[in-house]
C-alpha positions in Angstrom: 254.0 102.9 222.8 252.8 99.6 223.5 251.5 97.9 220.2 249.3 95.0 219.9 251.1 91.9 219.1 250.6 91.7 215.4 254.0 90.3 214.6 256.0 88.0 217.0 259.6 87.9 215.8 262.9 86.3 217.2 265.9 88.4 215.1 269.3 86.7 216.6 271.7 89.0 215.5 274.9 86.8 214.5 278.0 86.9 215.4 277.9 90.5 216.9 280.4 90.0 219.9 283.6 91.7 219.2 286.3 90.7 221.2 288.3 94.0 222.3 291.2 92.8 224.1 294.6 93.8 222.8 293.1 96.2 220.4 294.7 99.7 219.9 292.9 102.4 220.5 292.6 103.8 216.8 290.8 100.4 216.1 287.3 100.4 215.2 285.0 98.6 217.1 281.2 97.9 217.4 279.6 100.0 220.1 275.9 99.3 220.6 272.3 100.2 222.9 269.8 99.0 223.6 266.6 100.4 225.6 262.5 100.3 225.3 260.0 101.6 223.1 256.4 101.3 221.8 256.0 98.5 224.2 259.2 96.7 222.9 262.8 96.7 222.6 265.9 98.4 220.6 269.5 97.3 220.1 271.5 99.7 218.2 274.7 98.8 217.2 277.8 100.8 214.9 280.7 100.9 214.1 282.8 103.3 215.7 283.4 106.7 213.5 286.9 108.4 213.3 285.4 110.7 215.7 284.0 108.5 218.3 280.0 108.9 219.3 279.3 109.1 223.0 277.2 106.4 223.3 275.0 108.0 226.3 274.8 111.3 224.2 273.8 109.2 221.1 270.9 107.0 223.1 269.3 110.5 224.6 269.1 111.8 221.2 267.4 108.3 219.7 264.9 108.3 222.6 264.0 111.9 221.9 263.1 110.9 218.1 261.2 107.9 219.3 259.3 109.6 221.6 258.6 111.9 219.4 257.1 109.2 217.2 255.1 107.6 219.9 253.2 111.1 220.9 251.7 111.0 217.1 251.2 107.3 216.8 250.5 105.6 220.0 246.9 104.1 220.5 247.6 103.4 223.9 248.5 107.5 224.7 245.1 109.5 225.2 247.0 112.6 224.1 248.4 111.8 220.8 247.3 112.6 217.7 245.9 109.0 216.2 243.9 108.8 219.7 242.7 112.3 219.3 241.4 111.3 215.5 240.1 108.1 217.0 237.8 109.9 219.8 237.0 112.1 216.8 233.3 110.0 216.9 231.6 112.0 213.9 232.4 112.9 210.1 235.3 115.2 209.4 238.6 116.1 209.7 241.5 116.8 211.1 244.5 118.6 210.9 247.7 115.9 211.5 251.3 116.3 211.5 253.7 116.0 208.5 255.5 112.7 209.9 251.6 111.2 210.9 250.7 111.9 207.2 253.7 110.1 205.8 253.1 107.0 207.8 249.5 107.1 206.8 250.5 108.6 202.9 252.4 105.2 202.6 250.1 102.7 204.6 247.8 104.2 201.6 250.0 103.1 199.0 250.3 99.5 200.6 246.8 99.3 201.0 246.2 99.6 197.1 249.3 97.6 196.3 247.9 94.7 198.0 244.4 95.2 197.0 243.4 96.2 201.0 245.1 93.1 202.4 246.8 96.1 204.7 243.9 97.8 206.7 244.7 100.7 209.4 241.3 100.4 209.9 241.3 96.9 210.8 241.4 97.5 214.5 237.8 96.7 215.8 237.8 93.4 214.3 241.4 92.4 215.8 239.8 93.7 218.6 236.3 91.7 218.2 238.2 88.4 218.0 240.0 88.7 221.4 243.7 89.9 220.2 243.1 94.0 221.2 242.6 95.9 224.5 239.5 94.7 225.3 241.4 90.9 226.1 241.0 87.6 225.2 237.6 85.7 224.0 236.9 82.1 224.3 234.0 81.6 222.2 234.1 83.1 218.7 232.0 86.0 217.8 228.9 85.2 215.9 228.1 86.5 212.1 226.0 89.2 213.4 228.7 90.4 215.7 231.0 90.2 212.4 229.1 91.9 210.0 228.4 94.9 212.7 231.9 95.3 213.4 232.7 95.1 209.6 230.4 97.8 208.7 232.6 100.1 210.6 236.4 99.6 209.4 237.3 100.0 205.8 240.0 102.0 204.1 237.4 103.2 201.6 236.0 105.4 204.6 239.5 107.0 205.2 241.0 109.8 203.0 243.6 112.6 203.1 244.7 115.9 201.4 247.7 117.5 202.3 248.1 117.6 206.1 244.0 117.0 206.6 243.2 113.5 208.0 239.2 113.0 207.3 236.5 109.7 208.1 233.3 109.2 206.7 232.5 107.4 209.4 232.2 108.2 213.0 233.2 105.2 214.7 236.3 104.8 212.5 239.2 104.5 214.3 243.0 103.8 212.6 245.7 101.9 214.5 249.4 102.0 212.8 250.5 98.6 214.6 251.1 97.3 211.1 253.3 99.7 210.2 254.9 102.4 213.4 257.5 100.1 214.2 258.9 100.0 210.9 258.9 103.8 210.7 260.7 103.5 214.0 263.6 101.8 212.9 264.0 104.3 209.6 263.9 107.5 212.4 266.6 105.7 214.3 268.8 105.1 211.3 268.2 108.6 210.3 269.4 109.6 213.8 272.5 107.5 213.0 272.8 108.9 209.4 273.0 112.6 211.3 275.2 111.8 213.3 278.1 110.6 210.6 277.2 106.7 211.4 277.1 104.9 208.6 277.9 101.4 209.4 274.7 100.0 212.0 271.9 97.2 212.4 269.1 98.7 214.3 265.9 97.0 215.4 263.3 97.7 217.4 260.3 94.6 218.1 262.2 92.7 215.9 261.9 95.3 213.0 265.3 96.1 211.7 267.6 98.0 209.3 271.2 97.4 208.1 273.8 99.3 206.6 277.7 99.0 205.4 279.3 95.8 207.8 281.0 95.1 210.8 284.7 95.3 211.9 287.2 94.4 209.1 284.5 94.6 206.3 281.9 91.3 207.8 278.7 92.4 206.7 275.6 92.5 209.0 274.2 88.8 209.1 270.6 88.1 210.6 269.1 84.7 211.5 265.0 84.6 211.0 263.4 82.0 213.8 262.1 78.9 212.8 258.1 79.5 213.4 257.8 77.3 216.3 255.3 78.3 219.5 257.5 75.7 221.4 261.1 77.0 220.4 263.2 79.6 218.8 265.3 77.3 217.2 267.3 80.0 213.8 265.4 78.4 210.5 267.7 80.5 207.8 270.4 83.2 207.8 270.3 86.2 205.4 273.0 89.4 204.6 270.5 92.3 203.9 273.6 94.5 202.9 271.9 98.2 202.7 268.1 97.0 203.2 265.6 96.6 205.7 264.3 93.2 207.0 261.1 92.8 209.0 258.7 89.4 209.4 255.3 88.6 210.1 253.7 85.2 211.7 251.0 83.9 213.1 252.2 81.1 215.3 252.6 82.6 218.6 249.3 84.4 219.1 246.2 82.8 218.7 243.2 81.1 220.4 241.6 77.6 219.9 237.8 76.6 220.4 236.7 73.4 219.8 239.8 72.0 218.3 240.2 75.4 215.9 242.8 78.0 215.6 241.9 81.3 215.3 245.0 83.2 214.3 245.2 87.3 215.3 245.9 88.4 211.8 242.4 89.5 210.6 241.7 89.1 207.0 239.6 93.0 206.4 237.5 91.8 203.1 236.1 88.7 205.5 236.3 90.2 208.9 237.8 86.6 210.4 241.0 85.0 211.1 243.2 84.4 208.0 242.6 80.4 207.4 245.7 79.5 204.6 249.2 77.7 206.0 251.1 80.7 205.9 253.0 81.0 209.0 256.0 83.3 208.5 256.4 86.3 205.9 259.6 88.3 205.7 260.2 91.3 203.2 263.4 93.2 202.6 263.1 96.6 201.2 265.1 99.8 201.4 262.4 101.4 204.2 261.8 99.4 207.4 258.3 101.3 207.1 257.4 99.6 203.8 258.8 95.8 204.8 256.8 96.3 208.3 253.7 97.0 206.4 254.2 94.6 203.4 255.1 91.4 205.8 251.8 92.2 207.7 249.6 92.0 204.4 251.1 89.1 202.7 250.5 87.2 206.0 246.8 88.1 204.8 247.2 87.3 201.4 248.3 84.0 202.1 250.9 81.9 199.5 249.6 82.1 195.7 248.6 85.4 196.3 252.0 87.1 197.9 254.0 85.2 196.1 252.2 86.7 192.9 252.6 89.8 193.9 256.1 89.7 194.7 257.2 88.3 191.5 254.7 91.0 189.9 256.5 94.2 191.4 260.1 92.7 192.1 259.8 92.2 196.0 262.3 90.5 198.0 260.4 88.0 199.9 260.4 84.6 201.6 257.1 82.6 202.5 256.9 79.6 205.2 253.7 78.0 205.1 253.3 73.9 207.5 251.2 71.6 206.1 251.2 68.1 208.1 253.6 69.3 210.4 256.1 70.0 207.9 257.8 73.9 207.2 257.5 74.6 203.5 259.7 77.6 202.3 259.0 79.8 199.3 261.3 82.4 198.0 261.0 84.9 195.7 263.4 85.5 192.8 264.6 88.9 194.2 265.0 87.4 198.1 267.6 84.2 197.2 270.6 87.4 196.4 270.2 87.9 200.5 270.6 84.1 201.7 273.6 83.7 203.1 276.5 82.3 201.1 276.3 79.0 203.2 272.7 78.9 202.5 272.7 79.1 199.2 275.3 76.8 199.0 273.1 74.2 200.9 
């Protein structure tokens, strides 16, 4: 599936290499893959179970699930289902699959949490502006152009009962960017779950879920990129424990006219470029799904607003925003428990 790039995000996963030499072999040790999916990456890795996975065996059955995700999801496949709803160009409905209408049951929920900051109808817009499959622009669009684009996108003209997907409006099209990887990171882990796994990281675009620890009880520790076009220097180090972790940012994809940055994260009430300081978000939930969608909108919320709404419902979260050239970092009360003990110590 290859996703626009909504979210650009450097994971390093520390301190992963396990050195096997001399090791018996009733010792566990970290196996991992690695391979390509909705126009990204995956690295899986586990610890080894008393009955050792066959890591081959294991990787067929991940890229069965995945694909299985992509034919519902993809944008970019003329034969899945979100395609066939978008080519759907008049008012009604349509029948959808139950893992399509959970995706879409919670982008719903995310949507009204953050007061439509989180739009899966946002699509012709990111698309108006340059960042979609119709390629890059160099002069911005005019207000006309705007407000005609705008007229067409809006959750409000989206709905569902039971398995029925329906639009109000014929040119309405939805794209899960915001949200599919997420959801494929919590198929994998279920994958792993299945299979009697229980200790893993997996990530996939830089989504990623952890559970239990490493070798000789180290827990999982992930390091979250300074946002820096020029570098991928690490800026801060977390332990998740049994959570999800994804980030958001605007800093790597973006176009400038006439000394102006127009960032691709498209703000749905205005139909333009967010304009706040906000660079980075990072969320860390219990489903991949819900931090993938949630660091997406607070990007489009901006600072005072998702940092509000964090504190308001208890969310783990961690704001950068630059101002002067200078990275300014704001956590939430429930995200300083997953700094690493050397970082809060700092």
């Amino acid at each position: 599936m290859q996703y626009r790039a909504y979210k650009h995000l450097w994971l390093a996963l520390v301190g992963l290499a396990i050195f096997v030499s001399g090791c018996t072999p009733t010792t566990p040790q970290v196996e991992s893959v690695s391979g390509h999916t909705m126009g990204t990456t995956y690295h899986i890795s586990w610890v080894d179970t008393d009955e050792p996975v066959d890591p081959l065996l294991l990787q067929g059955e991940i890229d069965l699930r995945l694909g299985q995700v992509n034919r519902s999801m993809s944008t970019w496949k003329r034969s899945s289902e979100v395609s066939r709803f978008n080519r759907m160009e008049r008012v009604g409905g349509m029948e959808i699959s139950t893992e399509f209408a959970k995706v879409l049951t919670e982008a719903k929920r995310l949507t009204d949490l953050t007061d439509g900051a989180l739009d899966v109808t946002v699509g012709p817009l990111v698309n108006l502006w340059g960042f979609g499959p119709d390629g890059h622009i160099e002069t911005a669009p005019s207000n006309a152009q705007i407000a005609r684009v705008k007229g067409t996108i809006g959750h409000d003209k989206l709905s569902m009962k039971g398995r029925w997907l329906f639009k109000t409006e014929p040119s309405l099209k939805v794209d899960l960017s915001s949200i599919a990887k997420g959801y494929g990171v919590d198929v994998v882990a279920e994958v792993l779950e299945g299979r009697g796994i229980h200790n893993y990281l997996v990530e996939v675009g830089g989504e990623l879920r952890v559970k239990g620890h490493k070798v000789q009880g180290q827990p999982w520790r992930v390091a979250i990129e300074r946002p820096d076009p020029a570098g991928r220097d690490v800026f801060t180090v977390i332990e998740p424990g049994n959570m999800s972790v994804a980030t958001s940012g605007d800093y790597r994809n973006f176009f400038e006219q006439d000394g102006v940055q127009f960032s691709h994260l498209i703000d749905p009430a205005t139909g333009r470029p967010v304009a706040h300081h906000l660079v980075s978000a990072t969320v860390i939930t219990d489903s991949c799904m819900t931090a993938d969608g949630l660091a997406t909108a607070l990007m489009v919320m901006g600072v005072d607003k998702g940092l509000a709404l964090a504190e308001r419902t208890g969310l783990a979260v961690m704001l950068i925003e630059r101002t002067d050239g200078q990275y300014l970092v704001h956590y939430s009360k429930a995200f300083k428990a997953y700094l690493d003990s050397k970082e809060q110590a700092s």
